[in-house]
Structure formats: structure tokens, C-alpha cells
LOLUM-902375 format. One line per 8 residues: number of its first residue (from 0); for each residue z, y, x of N, C-alpha, C. Coordinates in steps of 0.05 Angstrom, whole numbers, plus 5000, padded with zeros to 4 digits. Each point is the difference from the previous one (the first is absolute). Layout:
NUM = Z,Y,X,Z,Y,X,Z,Y,X; ... $
REM end
This chain:
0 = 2050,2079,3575,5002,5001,5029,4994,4973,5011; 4979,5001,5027,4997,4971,5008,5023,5000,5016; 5015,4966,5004,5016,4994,5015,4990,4986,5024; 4994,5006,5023,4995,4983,5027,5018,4986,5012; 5005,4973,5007,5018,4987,5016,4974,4975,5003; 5020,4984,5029,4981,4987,5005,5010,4965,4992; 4974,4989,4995,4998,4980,4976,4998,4974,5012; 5007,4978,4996,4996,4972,5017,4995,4994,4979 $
8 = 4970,4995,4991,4988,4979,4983,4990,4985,5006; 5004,4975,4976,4994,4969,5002,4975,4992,4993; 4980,4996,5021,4972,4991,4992,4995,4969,4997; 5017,4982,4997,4992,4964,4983,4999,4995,5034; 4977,4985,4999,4998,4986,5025,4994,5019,5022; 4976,5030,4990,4998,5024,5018,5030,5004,5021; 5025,4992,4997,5021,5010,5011,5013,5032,4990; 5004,5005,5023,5011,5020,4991,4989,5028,5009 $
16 = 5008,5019,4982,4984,5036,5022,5018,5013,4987; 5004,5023,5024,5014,5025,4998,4980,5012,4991; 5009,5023,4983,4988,5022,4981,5003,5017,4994; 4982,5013,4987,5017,5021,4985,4977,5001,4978; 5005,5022,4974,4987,5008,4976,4973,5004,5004; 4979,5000,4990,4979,5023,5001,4983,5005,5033; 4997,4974,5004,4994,5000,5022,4973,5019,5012; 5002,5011,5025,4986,5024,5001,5001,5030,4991 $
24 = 5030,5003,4999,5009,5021,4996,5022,4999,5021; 5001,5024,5012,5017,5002,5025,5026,5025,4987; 4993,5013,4987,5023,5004,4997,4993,5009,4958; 5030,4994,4987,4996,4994,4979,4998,5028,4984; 4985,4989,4972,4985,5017,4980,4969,5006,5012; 4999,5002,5025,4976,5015,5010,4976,4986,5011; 5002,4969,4996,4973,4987,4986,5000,4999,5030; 4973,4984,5004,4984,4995,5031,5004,5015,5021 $
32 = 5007,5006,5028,5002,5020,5010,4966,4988,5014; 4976,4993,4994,4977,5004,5004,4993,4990,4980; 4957,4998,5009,4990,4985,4980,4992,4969,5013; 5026,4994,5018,4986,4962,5002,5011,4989,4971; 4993,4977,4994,4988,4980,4972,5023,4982,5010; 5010,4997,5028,5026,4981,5007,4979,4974,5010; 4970,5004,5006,4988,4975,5007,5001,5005,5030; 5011,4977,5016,4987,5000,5030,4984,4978,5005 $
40 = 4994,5002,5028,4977,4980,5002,5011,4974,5015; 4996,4981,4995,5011,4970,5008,4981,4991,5012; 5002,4989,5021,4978,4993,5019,5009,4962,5003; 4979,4992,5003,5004,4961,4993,5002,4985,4967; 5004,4980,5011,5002,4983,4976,5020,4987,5005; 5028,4995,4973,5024,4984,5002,4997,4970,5004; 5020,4998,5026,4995,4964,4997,4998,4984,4974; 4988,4985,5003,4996,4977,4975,5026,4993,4981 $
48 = 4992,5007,4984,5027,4974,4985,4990,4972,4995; 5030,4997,4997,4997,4962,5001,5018,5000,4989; 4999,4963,4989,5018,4987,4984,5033,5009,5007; 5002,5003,5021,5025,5007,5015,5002,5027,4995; 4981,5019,5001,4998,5034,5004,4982,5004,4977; 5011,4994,4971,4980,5006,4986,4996,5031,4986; 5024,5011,5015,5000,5041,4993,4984,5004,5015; 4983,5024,4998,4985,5016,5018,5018,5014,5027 $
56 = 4993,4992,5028,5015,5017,5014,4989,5030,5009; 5000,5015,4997,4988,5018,4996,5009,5035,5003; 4996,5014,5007,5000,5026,5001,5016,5008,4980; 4971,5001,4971,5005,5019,4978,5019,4981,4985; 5001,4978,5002,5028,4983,4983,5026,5012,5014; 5003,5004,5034,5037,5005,5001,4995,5024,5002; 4983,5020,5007,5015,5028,5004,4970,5017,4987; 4997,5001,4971,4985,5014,4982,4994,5024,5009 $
64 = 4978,5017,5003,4993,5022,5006,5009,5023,4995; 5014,4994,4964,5003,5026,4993,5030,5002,4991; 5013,4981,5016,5035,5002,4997,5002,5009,5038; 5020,5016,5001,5009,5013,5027,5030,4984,5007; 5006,5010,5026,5023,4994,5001,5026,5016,4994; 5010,5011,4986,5022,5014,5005,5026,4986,4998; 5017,5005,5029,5026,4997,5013,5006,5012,5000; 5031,5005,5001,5015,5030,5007,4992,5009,5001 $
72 = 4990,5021,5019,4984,5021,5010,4971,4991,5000; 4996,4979,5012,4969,4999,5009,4981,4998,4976; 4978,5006,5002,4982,4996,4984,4974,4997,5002; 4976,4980,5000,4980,4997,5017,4985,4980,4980; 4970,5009,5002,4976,4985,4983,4980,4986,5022; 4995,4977,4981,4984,4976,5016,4975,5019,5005; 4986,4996,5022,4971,5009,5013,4973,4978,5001; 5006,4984,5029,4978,4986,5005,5009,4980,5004 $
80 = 4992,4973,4990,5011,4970,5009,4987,4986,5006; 5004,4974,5018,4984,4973,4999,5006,4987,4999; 4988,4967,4995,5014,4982,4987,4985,4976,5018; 4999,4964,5002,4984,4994,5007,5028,4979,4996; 4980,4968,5009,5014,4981,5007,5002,4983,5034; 4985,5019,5010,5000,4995,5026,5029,5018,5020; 5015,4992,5004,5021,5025,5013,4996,5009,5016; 4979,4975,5022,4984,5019,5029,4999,5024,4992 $
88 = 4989,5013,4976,4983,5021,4997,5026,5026,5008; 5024,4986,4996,5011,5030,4992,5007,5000,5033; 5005,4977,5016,5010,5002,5028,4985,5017,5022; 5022,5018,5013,4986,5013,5013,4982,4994,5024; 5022,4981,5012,4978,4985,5028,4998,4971,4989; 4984,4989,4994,4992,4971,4988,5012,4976,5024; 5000,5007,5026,5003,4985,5022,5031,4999,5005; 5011,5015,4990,5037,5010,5004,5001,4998,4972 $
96 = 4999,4976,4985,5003,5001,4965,5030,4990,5006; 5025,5015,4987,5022,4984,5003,5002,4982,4977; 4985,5003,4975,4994,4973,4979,4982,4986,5002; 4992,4991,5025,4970,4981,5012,5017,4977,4988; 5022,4988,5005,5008,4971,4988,5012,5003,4968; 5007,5013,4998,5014,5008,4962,4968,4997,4987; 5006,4985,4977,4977,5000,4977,5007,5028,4982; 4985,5019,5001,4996,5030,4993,4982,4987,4985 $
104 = 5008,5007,4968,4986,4990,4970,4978,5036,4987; 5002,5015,5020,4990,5030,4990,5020,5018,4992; 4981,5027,5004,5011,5025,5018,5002,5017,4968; 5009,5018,5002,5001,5030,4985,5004,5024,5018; 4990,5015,5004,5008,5025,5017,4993,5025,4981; 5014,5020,4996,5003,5026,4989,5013,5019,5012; 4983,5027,5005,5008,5019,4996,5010,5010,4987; 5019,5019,4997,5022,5015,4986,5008,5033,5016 $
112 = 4989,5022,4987,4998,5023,5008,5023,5011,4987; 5019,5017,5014,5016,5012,4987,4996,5018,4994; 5019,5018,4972,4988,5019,4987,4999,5033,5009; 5005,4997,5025,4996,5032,5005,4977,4986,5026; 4984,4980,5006,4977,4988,5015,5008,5008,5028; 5026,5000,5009,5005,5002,5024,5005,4969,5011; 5012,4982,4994,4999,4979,5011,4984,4973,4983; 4999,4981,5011,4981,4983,4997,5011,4967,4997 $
120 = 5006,4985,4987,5005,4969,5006,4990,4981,4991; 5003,4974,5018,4977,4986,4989,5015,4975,5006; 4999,4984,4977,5009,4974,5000,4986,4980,4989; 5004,4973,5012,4986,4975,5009,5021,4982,4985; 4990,4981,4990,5011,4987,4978,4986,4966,5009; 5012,4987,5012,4989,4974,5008,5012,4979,4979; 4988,4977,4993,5002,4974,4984,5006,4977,5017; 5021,4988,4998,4997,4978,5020,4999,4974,4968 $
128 = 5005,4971,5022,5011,4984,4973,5023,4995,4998; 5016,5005,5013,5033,4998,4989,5023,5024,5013; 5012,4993,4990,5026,5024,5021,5001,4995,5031; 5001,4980,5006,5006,4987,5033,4976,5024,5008; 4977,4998,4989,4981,5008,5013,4996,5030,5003; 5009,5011,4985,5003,5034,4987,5012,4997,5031; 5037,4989,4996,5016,4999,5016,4993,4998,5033; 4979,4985,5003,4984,4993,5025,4988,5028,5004 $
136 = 4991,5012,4989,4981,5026,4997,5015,5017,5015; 5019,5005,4982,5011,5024,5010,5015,5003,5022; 5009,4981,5011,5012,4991,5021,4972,5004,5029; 4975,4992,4996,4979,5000,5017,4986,5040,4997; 5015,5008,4986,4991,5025,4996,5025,5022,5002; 5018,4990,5008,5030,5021,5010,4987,5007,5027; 4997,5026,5000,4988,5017,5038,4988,4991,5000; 4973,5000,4983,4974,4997,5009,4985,5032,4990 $
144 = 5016,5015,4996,4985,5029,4997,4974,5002,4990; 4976,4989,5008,4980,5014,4984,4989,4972,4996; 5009,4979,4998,4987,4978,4997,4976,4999,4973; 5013,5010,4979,4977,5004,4983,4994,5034,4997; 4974,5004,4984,4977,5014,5003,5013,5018,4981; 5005,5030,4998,5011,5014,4989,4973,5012,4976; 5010,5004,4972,4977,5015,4982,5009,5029,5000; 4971,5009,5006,5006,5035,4991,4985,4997,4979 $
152 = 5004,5027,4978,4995,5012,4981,4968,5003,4994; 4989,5012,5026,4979,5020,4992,4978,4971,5014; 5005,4988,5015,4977,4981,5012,4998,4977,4984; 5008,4985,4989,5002,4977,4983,4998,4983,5020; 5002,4992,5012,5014,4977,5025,5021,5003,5015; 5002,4970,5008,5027,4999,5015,4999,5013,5026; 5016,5029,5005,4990,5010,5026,5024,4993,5019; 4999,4995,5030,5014,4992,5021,5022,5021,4992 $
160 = 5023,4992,5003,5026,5025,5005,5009,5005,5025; 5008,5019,5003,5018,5011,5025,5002,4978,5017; 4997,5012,5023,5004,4972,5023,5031,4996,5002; 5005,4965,4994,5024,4997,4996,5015,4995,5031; 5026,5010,4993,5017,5013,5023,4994,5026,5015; 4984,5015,4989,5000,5028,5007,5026,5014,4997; 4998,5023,5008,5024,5022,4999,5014,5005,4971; 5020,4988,4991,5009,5001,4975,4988,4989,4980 $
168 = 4978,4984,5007,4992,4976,4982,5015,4985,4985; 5003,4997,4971,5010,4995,4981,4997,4967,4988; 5011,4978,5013,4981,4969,4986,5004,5004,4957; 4980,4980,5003,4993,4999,4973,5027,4983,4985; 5010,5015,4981,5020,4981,4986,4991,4966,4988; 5011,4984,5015,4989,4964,4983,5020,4995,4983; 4999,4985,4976,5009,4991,4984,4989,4982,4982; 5015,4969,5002,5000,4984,4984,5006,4995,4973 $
176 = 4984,4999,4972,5008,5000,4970,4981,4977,4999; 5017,4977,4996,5003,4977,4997,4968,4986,5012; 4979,4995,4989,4981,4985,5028,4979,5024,5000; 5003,5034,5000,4983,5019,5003,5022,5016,5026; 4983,5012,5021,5017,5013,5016,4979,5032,4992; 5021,5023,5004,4982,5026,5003,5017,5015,5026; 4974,5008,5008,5000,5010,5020,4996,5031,4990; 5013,5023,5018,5000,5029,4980,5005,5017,5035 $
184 = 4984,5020,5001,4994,5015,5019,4998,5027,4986; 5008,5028,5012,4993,5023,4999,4989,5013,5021; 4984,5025,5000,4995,5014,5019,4987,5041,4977; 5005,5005,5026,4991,5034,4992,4969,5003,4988; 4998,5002,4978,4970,5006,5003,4978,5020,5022; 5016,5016,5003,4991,5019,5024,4992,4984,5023; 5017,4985,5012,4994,4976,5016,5024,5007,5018; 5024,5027,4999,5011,5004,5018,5015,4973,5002 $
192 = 5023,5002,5021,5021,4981,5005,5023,5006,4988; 5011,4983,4996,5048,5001,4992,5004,5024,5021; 5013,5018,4993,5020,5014,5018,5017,4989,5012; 5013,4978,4974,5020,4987,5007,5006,4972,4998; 5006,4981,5009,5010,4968,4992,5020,4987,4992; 5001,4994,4974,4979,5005,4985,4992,5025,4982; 4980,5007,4989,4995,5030,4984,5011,4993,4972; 5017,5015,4988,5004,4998,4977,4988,5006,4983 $
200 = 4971,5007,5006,4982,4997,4968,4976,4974,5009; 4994,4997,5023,4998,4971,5001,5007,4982,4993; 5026,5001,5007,5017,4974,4990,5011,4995,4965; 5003,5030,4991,4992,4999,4969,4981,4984,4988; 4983,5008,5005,4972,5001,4993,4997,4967,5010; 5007,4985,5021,5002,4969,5005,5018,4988,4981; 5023,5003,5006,5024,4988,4980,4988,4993,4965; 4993,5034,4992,5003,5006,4976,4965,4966,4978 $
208 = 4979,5005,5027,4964,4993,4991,5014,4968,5000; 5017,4995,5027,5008,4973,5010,5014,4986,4968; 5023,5014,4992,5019,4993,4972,4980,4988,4982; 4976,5023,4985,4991,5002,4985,4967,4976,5001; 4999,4992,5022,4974,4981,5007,5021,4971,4997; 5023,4992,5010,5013,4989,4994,5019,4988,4971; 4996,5023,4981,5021,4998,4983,4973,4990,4979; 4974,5002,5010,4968,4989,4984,5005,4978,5002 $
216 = 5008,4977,5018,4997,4978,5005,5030,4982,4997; 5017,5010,4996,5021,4995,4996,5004,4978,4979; 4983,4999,4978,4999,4973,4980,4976,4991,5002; 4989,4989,5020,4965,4995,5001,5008,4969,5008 $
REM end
């Protein structure tokens, strides 16, 4: 009999990821529930390393294609990502940059589809060079709602999200892990709106991608 529970393993300098067994199996004994290979497509190139940053920052180093997330309940596989060392890139209005003065060291953004493909999340994973600065970050990014560029699944770019402060508009969860801040947003794939504020499979689905992008960087 396979046993499923969910797994906090220790990747060295990678940090940390939530898991589970046999990745690409959605539910157990019964193998793939398709035929994806667990590859998605990564759009950019990881900032540089340096003597200072001599790990790769990168996509496929913190959140591997073919490990998922499973939380409690939730459960959801990486899609489409980009990567870059410019952070302009991920901002949505370049002219309203609320990190125009923070030194932003490069971006990660990933999609994360949940497993029945009803909702959608996408989180942003910024580098600063110290804590103060993370700390500076997230502070310049509390109610700024769509400040950065949300990833969907099926387009491989960062597409604009919901106009922020609309009707039950949802801000993006920020969070500081030590000089990386992630930023973690949900929305409906359908494109409907929250019924409610906040929606409780939104906010799942935020909490749960938010822990697990976090708990990667946690020893970095």
C-alpha cells in the first residue's frame, strides 16, 4: 500500500519544498493523471551569479517541474515561468515602480495550476542584498494590488491581473524570507470574480503556493 502525506524536504542550499511521492500522480497507485513529462516552459535567463551569488537563481533550482505542491488539501503543478535579472520586467506600470529605489537583484515568477484547473496562482520571488531590503520591499508593496505582472498558465508571460481595487479584489500576499520577498496572488481561471472577500479557495490556494515558495528559500 502507498502511504501519501505531505513531505518538507531538505534540498542543501536549494532550501526547502513541499511535496509529495511520485510526482505527477494526482491521485495514488494510478500513475500520471495525463501525458505531460512535468516539463514547462521558462521564459528568460537567471540573473548572474557572482562571487556573492555563486548558486544559480533560478526557476528549475527552487521550484523543479516535476515536484507539485501538496498542502492539506491543496494541490497544484508548476506551468509557465519567467525568470530574468531585470525586475522592471515583472512590474506592471514601470513609471509607478514601488521598487524604483530598492536594489531588486532578480525576479522568479511561476505559475501554479491547481489540480482540478479551476484556479490559478502565480508567484514572484524577488532577491534583494540583505534583509533591510527584502524588508524595504515589502513594506513598498503592502496595497499596491497589481503592482506586479501576474503569470498565467497557458500564455507564458507575465499577463496584467485584475484591476487592482475592483469589486472584491483580492491584494497579493507579500512576504519577507530573509533578503528574498514573494509575492503570491490567486485568481479563477475562468476569469470570473470572488463571490466573496475574501474567497476561500483563493485564499487557500494564496496562503497554501505563498508557505511553499517561501519554505524554498528559507535556508538560501
Amino acid at each position: 500500500m502507498v502511504t501519501w502525506c505531505v513531505v518538507v524536504a531538505a534540498l542543501g542550499a536549494g532550501g526547502w519544498l513541499v511535496t509529495r511521492p511520485n510526482p505527477g500522480d494526482w491521485l495514488p497507485g494510478l500513475g500520471p493523471s495525463s501525458k505531460d513529462d512535468g516539463r514547462s516552459l521558462v521564459i528568460g535567463s537567471p540573473a548572474p551569479t557572482s562571487a556573492t551569488d555563486p548558486n544559480p537563481f533560478s526557476v528549475d533550482r527552487y521550484f523543479p517541474p516535476t515536484r507539485q505542491i501538496d498542502l492539506g488539501g491543496f494541490h497544484a503543478k508548476r506551468a509557465r515561468a519567467q525568470q530574468g535579472g531585470d525586475c522592471s520586467e515583472i512590474v506592471q506600470d514601470p513609471a509607478k515602480n514601488p521598487l524604483h529605489d530598492i536594489d531588486c537583484q532578480g525576479y522568479l515568477t511561476v505559475s501554479f495550476v491547481r489540480q482540478d484547473t479551476k484556479v490559478i496562482t502565480s508567484v514572484t520571488v524577488l532577491r534583494f542584498a540583505d534583509d533591510a531590503a527584502a524588508a524595504k520591499a515589502v513594506a513598498a508593496l503592502q496595497g499596491q494590488g497589481g503592482a506586479l505582472r501576474f503569470m498565467t498558465p497557458d500564455s507564458g508571460v507575465a499577463q496584467t491581473p485584475p484591476a487592482a481595487g475592483a469589486k472584491n479584489d483580492q491584494a497579493p500576499r507579500a512576504e519577507a524570507v530573509n533578503r528574498y520577498v514573494t509575492v503570491t496572488g490567486s485568481r479563477f481561471a475562468d476569469g470570473h470574480g470572488p463571490a466573496t472577500s475574501p474567497d476561500p479557495d483563493l485564499a487557500e490556494a494564496t496562503r497554501d503556493a505563498s508557505y511553499t515558495a517561501g519554505a524554498a528559500f528559507m535556508w538560501s
